[in-house]
Gaussian input, Z-matrix of N, CA and C with variables (Angstrom, degrees):
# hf/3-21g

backbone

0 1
 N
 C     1     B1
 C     2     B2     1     A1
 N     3     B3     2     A2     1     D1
 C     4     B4     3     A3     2     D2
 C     5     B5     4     A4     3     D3
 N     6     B6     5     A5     4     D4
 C     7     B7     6     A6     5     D5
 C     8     B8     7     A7     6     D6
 N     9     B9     8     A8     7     D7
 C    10    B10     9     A9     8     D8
 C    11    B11    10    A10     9     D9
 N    12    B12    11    A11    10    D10
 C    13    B13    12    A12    11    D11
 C    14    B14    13    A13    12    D12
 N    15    B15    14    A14    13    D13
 C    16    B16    15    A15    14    D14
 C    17    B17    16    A16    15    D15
 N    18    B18    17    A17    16    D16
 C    19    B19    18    A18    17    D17
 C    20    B20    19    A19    18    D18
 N    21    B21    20    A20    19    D19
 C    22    B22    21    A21    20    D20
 C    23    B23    22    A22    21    D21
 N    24    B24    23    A23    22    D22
 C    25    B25    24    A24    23    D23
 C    26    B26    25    A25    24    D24
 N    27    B27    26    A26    25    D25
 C    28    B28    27    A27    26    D26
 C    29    B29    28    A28    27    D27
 N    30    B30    29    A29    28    D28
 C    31    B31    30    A30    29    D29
 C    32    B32    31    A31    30    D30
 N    33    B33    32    A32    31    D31
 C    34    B34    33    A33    32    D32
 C    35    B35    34    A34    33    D33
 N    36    B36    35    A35    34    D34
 C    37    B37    36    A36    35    D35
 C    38    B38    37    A37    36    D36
 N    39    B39    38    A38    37    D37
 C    40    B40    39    A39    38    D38
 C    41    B41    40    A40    39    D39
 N    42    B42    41    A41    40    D40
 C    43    B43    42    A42    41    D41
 C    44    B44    43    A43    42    D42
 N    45    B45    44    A44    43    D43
 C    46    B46    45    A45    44    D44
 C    47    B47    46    A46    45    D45
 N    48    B48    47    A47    46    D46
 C    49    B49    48    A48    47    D47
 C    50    B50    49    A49    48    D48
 N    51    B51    50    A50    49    D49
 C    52    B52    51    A51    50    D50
 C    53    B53    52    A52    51    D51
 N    54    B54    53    A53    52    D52
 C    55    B55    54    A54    53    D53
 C    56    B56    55    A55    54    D54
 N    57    B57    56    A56    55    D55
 C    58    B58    57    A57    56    D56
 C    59    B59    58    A58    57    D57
 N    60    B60    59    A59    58    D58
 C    61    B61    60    A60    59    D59
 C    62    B62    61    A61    60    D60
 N    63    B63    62    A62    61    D61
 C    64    B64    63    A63    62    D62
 C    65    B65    64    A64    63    D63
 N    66    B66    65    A65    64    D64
 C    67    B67    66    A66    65    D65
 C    68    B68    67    A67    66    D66
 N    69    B69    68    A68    67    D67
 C    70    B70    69    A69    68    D68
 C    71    B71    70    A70    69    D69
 N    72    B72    71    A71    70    D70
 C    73    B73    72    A72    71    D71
 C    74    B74    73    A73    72    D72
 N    75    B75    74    A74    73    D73
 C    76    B76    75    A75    74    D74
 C    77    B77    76    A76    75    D75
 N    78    B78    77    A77    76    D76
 C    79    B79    78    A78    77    D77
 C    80    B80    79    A79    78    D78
 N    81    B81    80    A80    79    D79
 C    82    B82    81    A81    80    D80
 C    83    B83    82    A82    81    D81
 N    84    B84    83    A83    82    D82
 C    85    B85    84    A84    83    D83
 C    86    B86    85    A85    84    D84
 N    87    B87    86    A86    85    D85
 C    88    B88    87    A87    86    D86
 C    89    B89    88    A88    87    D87
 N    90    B90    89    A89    88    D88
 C    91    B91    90    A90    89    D89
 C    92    B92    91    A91    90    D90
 N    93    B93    92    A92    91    D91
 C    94    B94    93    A93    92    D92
 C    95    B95    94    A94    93    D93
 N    96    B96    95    A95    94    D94
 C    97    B97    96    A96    95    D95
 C    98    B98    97    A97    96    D96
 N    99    B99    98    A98    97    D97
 C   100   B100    99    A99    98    D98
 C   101   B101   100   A100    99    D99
 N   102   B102   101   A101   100   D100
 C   103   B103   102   A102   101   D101
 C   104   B104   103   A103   102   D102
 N   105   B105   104   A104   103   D103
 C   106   B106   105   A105   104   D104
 C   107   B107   106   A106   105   D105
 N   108   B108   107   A107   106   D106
 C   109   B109   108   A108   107   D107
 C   110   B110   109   A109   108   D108
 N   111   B111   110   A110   109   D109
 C   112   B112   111   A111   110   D110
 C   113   B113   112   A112   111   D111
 N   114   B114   113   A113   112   D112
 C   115   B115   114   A114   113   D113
 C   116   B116   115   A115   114   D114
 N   117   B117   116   A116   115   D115
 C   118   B118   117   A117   116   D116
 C   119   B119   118   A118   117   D117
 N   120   B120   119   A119   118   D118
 C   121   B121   120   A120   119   D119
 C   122   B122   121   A121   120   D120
 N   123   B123   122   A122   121   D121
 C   124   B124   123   A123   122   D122
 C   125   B125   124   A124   123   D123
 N   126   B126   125   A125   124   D124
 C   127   B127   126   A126   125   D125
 C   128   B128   127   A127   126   D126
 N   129   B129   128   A128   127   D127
 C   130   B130   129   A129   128   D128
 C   131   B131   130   A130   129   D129
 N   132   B132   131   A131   130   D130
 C   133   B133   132   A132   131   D131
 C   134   B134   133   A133   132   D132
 N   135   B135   134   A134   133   D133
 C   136   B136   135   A135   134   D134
 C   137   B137   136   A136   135   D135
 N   138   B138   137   A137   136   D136
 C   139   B139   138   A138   137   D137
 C   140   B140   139   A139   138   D138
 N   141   B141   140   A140   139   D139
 C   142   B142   141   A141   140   D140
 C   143   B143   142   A142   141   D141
 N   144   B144   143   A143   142   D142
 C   145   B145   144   A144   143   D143
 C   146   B146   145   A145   144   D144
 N   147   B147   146   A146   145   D145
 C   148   B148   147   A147   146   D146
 C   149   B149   148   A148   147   D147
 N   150   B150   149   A149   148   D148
 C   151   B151   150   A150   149   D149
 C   152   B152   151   A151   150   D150
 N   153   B153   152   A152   151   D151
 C   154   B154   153   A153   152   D152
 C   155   B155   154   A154   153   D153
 N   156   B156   155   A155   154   D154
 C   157   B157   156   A156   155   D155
 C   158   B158   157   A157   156   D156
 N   159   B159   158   A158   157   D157
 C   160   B160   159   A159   158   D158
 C   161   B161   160   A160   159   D159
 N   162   B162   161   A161   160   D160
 C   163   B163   162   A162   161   D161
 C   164   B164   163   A163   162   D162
 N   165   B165   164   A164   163   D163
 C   166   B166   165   A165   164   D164
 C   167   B167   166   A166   165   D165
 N   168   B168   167   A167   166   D166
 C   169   B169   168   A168   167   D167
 C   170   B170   169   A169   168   D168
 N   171   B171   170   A170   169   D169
 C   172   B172   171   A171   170   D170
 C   173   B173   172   A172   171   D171
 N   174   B174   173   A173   172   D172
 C   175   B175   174   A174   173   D173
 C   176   B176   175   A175   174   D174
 N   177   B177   176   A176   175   D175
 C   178   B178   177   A177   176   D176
 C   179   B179   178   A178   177   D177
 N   180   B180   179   A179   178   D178
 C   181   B181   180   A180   179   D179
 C   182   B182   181   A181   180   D180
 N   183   B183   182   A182   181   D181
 C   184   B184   183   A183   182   D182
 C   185   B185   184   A184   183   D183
 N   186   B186   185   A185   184   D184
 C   187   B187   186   A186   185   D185
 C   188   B188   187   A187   186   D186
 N   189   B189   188   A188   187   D187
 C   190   B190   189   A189   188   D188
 C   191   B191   190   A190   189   D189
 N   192   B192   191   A191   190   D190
 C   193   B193   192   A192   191   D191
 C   194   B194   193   A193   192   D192
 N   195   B195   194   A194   193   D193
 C   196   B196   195   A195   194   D194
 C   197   B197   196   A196   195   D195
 N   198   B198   197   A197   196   D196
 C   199   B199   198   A198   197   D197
 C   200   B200   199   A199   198   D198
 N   201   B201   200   A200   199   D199
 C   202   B202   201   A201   200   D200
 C   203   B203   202   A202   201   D201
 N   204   B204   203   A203   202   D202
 C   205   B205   204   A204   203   D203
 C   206   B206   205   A205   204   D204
 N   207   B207   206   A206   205   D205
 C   208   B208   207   A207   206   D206
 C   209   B209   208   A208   207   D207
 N   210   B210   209   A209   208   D208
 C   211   B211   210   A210   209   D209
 C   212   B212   211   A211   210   D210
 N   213   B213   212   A212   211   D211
 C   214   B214   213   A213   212   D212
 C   215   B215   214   A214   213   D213
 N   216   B216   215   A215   214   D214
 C   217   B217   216   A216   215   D215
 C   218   B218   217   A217   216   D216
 N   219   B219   218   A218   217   D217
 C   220   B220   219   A219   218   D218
 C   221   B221   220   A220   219   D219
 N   222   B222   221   A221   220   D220
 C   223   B223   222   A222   221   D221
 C   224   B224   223   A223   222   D222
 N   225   B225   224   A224   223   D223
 C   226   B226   225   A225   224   D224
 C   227   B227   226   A226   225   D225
 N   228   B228   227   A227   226   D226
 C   229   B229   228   A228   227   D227
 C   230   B230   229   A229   228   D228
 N   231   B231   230   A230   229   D229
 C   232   B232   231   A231   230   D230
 C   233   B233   232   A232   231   D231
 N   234   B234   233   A233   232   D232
 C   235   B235   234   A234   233   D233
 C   236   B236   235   A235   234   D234
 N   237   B237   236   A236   235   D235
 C   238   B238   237   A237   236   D236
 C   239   B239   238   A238   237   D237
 N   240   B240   239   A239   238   D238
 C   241   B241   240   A240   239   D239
 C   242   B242   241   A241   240   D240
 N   243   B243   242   A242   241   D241
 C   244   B244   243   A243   242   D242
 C   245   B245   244   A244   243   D243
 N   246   B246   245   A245   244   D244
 C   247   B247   246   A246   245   D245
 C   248   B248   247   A247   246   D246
 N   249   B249   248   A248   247   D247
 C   250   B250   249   A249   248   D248
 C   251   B251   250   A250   249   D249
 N   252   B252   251   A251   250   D250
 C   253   B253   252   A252   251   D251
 C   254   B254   253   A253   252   D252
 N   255   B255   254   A254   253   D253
 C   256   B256   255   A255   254   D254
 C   257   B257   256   A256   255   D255
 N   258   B258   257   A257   256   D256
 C   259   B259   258   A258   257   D257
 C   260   B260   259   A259   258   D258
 N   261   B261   260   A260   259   D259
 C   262   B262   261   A261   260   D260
 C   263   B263   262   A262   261   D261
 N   264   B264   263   A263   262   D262
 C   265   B265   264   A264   263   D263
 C   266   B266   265   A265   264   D264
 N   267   B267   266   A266   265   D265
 C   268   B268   267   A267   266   D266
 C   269   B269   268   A268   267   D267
 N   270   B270   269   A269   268   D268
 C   271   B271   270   A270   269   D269
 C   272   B272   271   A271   270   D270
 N   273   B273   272   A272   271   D271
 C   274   B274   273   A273   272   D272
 C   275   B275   274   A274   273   D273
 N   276   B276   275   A275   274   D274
 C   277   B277   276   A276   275   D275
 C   278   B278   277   A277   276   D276
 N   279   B279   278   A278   277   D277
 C   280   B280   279   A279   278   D278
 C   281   B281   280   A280   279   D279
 N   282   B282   281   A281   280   D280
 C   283   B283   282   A282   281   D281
 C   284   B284   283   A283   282   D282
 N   285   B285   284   A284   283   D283
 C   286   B286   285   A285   284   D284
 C   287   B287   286   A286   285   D285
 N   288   B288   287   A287   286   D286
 C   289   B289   288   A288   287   D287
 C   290   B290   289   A289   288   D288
 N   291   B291   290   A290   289   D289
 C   292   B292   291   A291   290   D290
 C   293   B293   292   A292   291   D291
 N   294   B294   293   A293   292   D292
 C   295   B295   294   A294   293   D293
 C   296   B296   295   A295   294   D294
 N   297   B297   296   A296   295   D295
 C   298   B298   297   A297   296   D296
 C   299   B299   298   A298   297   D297
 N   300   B300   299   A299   298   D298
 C   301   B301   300   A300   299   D299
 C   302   B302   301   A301   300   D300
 N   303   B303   302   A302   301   D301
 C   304   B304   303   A303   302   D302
 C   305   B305   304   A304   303   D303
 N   306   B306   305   A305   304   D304
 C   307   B307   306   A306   305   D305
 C   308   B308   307   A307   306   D306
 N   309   B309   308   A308   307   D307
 C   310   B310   309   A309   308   D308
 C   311   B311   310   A310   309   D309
 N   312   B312   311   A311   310   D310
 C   313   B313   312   A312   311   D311
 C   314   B314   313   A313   312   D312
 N   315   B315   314   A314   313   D313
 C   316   B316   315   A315   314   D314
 C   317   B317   316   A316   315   D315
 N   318   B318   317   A317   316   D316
 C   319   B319   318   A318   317   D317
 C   320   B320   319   A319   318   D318
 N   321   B321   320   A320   319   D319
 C   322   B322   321   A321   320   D320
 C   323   B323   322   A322   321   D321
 N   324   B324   323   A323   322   D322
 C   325   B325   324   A324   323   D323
 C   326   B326   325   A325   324   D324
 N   327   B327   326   A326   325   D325
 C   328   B328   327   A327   326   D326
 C   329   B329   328   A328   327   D327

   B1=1.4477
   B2=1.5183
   B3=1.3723
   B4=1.9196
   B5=1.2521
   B6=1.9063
   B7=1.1936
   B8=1.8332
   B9=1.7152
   B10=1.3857
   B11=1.3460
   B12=1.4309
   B13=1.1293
   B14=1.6948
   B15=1.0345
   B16=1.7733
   B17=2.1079
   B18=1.6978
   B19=1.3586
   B20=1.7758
   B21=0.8877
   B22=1.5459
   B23=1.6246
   B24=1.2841
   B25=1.6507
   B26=1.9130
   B27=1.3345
   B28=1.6839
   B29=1.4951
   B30=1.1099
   B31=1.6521
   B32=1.4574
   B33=1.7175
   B34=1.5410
   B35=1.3517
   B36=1.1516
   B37=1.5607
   B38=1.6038
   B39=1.6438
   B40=1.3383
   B41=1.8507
   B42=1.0767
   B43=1.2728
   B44=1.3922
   B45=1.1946
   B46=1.5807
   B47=1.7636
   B48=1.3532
   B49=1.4608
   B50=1.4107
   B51=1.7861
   B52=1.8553
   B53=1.7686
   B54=1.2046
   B55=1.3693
   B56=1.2176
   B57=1.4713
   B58=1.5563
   B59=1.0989
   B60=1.5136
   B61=1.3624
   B62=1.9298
   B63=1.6223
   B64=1.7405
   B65=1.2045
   B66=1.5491
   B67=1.4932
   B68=1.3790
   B69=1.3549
   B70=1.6350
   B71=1.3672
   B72=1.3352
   B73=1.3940
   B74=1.5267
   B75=1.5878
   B76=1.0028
   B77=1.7709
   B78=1.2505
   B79=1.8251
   B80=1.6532
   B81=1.3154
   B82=1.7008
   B83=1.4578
   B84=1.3556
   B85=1.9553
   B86=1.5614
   B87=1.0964
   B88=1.4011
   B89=1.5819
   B90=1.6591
   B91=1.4716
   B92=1.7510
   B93=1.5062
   B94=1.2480
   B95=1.7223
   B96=1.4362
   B97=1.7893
   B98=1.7694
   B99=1.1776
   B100=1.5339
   B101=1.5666
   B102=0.5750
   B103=2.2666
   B104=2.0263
   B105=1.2767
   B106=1.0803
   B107=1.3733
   B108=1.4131
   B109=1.0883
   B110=1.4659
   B111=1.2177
   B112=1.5132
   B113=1.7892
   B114=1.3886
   B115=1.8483
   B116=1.6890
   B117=1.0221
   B118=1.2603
   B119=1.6212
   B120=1.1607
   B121=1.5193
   B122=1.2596
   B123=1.6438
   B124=1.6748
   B125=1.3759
   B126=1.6939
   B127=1.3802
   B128=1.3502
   B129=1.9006
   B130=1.2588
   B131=1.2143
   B132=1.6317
   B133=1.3510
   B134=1.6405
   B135=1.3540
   B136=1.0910
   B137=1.8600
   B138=1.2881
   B139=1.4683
   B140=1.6563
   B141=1.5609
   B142=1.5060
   B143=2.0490
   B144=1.4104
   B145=1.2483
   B146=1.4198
   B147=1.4045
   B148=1.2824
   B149=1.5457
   B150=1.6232
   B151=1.3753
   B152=1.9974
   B153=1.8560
   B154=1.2617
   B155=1.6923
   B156=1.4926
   B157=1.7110
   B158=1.4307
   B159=0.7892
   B160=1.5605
   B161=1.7834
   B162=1.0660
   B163=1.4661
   B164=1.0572
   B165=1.5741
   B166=1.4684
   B167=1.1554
   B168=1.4969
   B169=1.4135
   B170=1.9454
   B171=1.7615
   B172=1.4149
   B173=1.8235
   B174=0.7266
   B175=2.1582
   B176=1.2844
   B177=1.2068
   B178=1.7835
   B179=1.3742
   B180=1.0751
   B181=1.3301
   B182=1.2579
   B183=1.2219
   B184=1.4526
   B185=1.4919
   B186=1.6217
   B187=1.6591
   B188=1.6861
   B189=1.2503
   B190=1.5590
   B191=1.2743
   B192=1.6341
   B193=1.2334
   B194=1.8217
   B195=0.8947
   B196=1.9760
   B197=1.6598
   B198=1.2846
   B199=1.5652
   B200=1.6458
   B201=1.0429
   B202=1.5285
   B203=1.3653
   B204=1.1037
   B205=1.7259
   B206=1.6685
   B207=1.1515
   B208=1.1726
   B209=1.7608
   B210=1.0970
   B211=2.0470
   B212=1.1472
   B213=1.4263
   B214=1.5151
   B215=1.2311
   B216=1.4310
   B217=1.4577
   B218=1.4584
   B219=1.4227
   B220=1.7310
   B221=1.4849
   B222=2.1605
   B223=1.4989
   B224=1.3293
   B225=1.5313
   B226=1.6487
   B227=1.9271
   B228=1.1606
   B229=1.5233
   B230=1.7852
   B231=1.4550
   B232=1.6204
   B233=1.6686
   B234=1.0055
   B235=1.9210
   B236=1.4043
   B237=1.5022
   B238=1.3781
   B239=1.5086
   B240=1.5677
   B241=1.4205
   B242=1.6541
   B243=1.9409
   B244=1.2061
   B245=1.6620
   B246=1.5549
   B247=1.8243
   B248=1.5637
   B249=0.8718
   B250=1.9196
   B251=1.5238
   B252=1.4267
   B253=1.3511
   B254=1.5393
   B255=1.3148
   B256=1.4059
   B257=1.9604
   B258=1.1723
   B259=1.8666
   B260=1.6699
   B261=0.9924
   B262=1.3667
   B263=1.3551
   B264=1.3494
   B265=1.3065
   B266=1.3104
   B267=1.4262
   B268=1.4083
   B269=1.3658
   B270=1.2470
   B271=1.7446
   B272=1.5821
   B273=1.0010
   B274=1.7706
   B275=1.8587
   B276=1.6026
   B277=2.1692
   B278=1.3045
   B279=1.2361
   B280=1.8054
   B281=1.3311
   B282=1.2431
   B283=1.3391
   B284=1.4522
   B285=0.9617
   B286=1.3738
   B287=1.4844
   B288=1.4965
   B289=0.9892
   B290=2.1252
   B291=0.8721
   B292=1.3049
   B293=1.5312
   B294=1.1109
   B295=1.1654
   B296=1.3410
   B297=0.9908
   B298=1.7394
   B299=1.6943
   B300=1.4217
   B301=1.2239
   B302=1.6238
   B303=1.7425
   B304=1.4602
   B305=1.5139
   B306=1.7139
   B307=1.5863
   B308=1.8624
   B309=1.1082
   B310=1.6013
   B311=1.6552
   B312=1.1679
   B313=1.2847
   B314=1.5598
   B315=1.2756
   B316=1.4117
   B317=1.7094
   B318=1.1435
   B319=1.2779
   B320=1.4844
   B321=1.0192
   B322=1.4378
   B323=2.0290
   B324=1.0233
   B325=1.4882
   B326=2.1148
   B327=1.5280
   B328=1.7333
   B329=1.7947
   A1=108.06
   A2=106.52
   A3=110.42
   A4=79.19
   A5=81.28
   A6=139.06
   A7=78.56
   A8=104.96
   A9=121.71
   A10=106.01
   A11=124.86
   A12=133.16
   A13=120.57
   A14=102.46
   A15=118.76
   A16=65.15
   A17=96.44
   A18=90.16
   A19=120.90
   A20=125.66
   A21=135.75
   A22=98.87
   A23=102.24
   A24=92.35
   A25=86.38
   A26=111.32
   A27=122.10
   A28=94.82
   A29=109.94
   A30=89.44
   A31=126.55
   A32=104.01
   A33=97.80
   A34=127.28
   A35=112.35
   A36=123.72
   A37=128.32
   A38=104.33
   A39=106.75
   A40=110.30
   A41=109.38
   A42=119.21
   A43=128.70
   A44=106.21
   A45=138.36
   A46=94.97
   A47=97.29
   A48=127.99
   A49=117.76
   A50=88.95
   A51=120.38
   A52=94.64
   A53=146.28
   A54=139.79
   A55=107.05
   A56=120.73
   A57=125.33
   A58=133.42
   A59=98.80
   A60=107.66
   A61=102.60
   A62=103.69
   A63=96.29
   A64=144.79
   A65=110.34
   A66=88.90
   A67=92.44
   A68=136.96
   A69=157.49
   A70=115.45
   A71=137.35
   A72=131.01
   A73=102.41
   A74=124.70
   A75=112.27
   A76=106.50
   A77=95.96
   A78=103.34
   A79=95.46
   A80=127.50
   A81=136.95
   A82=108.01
   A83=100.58
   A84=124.12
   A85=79.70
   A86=102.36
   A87=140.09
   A88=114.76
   A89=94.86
   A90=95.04
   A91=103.54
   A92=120.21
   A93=112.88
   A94=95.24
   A95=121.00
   A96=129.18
   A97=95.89
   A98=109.76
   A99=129.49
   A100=104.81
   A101=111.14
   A102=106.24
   A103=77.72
   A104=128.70
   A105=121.68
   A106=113.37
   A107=130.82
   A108=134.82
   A109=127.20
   A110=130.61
   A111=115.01
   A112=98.55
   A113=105.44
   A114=127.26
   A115=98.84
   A116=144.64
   A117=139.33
   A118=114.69
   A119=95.64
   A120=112.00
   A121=120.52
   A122=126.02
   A123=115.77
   A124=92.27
   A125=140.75
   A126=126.28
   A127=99.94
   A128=100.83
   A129=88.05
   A130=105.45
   A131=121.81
   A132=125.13
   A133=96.90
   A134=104.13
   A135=90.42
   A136=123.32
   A137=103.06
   A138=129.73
   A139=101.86
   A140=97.59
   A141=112.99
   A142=95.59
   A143=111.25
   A144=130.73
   A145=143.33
   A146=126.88
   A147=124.34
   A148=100.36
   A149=84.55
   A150=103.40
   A151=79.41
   A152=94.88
   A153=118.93
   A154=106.56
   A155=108.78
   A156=110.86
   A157=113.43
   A158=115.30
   A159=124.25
   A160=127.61
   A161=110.79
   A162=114.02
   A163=141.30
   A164=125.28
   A165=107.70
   A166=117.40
   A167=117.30
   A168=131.93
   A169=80.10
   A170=106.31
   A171=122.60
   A172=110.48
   A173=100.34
   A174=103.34
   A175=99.56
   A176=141.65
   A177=138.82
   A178=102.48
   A179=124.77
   A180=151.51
   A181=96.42
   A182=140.96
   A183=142.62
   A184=115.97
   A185=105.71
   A186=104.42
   A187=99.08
   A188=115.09
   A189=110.16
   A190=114.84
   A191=144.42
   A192=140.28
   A193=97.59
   A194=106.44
   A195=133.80
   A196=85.38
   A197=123.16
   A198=134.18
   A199=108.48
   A200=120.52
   A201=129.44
   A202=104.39
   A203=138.41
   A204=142.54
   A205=104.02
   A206=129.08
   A207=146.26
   A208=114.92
   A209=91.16
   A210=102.66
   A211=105.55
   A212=117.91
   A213=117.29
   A214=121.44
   A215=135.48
   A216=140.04
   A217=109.32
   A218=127.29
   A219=121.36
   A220=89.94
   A221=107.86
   A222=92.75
   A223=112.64
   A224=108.49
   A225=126.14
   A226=96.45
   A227=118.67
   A228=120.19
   A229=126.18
   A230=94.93
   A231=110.75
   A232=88.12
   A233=111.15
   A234=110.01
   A235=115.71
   A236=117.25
   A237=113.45
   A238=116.52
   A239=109.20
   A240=109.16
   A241=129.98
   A242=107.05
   A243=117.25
   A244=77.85
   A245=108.49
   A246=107.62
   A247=110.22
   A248=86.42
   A249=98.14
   A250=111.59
   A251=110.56
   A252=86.00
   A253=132.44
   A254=150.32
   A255=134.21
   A256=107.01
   A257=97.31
   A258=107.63
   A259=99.16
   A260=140.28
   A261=141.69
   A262=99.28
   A263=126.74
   A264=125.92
   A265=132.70
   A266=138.75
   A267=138.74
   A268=133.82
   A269=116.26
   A270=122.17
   A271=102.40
   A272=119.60
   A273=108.53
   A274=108.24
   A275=93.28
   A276=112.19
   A277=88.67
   A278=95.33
   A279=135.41
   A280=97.63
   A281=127.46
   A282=110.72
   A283=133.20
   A284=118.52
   A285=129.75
   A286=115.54
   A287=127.07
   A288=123.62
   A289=71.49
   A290=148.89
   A291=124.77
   A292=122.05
   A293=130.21
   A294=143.64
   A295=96.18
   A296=139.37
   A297=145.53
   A298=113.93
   A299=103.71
   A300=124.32
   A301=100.85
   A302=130.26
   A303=106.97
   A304=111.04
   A305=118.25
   A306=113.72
   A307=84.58
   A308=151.52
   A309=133.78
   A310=83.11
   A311=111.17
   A312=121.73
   A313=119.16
   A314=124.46
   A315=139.71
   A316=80.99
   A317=125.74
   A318=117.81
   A319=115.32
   A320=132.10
   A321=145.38
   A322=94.46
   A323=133.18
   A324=123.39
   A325=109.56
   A326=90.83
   A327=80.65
   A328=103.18
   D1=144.45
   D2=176.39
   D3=-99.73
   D4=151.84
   D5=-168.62
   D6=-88.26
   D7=149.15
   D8=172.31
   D9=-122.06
   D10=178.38
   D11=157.07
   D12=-111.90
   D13=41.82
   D14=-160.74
   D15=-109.03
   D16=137.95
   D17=169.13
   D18=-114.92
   D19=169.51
   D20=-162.25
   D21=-43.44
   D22=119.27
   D23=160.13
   D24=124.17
   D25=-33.71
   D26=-160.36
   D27=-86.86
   D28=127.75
   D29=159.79
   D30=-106.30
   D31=151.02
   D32=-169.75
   D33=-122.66
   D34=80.67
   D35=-168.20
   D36=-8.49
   D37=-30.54
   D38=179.20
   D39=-71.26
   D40=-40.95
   D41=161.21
   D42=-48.37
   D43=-49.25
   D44=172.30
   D45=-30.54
   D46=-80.64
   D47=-177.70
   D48=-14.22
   D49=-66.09
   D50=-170.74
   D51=-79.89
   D52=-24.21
   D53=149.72
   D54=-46.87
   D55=-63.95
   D56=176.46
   D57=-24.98
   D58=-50.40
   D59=-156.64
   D60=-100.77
   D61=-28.89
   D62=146.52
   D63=-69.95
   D64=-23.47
   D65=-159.95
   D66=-142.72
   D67=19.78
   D68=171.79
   D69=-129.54
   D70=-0.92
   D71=-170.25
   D72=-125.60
   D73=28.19
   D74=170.32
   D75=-91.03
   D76=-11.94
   D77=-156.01
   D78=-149.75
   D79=9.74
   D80=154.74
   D81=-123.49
   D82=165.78
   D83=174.24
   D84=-158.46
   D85=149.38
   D86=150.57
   D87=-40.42
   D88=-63.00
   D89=-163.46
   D90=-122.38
   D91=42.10
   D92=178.05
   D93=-166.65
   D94=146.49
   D95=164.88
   D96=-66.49
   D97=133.83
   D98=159.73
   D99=-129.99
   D100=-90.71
   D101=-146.62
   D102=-123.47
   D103=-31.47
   D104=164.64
   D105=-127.74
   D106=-145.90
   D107=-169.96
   D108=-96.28
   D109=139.06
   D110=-176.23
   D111=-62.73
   D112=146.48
   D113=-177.28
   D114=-108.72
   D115=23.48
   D116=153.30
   D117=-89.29
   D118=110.21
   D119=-167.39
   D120=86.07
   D121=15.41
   D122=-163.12
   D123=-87.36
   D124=5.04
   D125=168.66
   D126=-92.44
   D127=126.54
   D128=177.06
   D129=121.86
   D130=-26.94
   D131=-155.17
   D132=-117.11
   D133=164.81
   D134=165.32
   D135=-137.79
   D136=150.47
   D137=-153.28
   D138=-31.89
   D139=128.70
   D140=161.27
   D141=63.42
   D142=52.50
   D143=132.88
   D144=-138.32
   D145=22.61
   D146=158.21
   D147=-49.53
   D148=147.65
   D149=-167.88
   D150=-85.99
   D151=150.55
   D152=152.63
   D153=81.98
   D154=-8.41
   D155=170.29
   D156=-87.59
   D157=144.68
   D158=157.37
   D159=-88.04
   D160=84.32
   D161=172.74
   D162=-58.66
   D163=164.38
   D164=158.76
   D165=-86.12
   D166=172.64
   D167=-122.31
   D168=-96.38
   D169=-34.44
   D170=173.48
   D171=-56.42
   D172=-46.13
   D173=179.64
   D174=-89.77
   D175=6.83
   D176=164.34
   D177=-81.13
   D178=-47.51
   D179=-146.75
   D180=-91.33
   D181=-45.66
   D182=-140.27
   D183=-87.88
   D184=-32.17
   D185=159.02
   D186=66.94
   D187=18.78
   D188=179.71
   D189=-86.13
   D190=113.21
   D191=177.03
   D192=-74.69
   D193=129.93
   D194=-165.50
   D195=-78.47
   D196=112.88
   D197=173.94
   D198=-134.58
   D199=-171.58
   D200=165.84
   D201=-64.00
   D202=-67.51
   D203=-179.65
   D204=-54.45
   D205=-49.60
   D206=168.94
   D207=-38.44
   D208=-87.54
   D209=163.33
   D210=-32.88
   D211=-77.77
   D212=-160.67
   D213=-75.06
   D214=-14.49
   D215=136.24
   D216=-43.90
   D217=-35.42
   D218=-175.05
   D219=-65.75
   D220=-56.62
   D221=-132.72
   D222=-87.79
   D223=8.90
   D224=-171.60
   D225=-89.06
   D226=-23.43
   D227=-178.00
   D228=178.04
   D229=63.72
   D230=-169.56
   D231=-33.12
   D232=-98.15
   D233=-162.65
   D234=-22.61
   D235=-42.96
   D236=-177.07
   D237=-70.12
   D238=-26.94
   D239=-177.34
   D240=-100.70
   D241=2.82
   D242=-179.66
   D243=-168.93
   D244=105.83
   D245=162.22
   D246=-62.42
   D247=160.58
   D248=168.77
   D249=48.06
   D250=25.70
   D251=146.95
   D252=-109.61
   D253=-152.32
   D254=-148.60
   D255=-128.51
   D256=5.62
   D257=-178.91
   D258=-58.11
   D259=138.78
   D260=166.46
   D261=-119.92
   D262=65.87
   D263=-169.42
   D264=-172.49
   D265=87.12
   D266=178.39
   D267=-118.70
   D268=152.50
   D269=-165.07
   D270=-93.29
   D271=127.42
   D272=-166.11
   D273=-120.58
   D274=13.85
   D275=-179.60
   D276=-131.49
   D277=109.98
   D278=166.72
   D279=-42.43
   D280=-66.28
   D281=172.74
   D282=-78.43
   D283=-4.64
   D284=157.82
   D285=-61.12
   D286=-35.07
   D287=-150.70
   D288=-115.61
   D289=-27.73
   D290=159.89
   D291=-61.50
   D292=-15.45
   D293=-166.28
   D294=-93.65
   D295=-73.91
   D296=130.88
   D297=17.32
   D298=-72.10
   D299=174.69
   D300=-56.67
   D301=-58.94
   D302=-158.26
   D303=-72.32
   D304=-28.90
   D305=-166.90
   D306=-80.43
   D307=-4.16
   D308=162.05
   D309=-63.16
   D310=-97.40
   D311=-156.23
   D312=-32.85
   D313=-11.96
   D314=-150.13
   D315=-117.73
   D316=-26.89
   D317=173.71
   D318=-113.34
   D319=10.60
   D320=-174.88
   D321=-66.40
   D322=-44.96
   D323=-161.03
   D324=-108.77
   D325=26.25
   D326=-166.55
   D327=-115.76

């Protein structure tokens, strides 16, 4: 991965991307449901409505509109921030998980 000049705290979509595509695209696409939900457009959206997934009964319920505070509360500790739902999966570098956050958001309208 290149090094950016986007500084700590910023997030930088190009990065975003290359996170994406390691360590989120085993069980996401952008533009299709796999093992979780398609993430094209999930900023913005709100929890446990992509069309055509089946959720848990915990992210139906949750009524969370998906924001910057939102995301990074999921991706810093899914269980801690919505129990019972089924993510087996968290980003534990602050900026990693902003970087994460800008290519969602950078893809939220396409």
């Amino acid at each position: 991965m290149q090094t950016s000049d986007v500084p700590l705290g910023e997030g930088d979509p190009a990065r975003g991307e290359v996170l994406f595509e390691r360590r989120c695209s085993g069980c996401h696409a952008l533009t299709q449901n796999r093992g979780g939900p398609q993430l094209q457009g999930v900023y913005g959206r709100t929890s446990g409505t992509a069309v055509g997934f089946v959720y848990s009964a915990a992210l139906r319920r949750a009524g969370i509109v998906w924001d910057e505070k939102s995301l990074d509360n999921w991706l810093s500790d899914p269980d801690a921030f919505i129990p019972g739902n089924e993510m087996d999966f968290m980003v534990s570098e602050p900026q990693e998980r902003q970087d994460l956050i800008s290519y969602l958001k950078h893809n939220s309208s396409e």
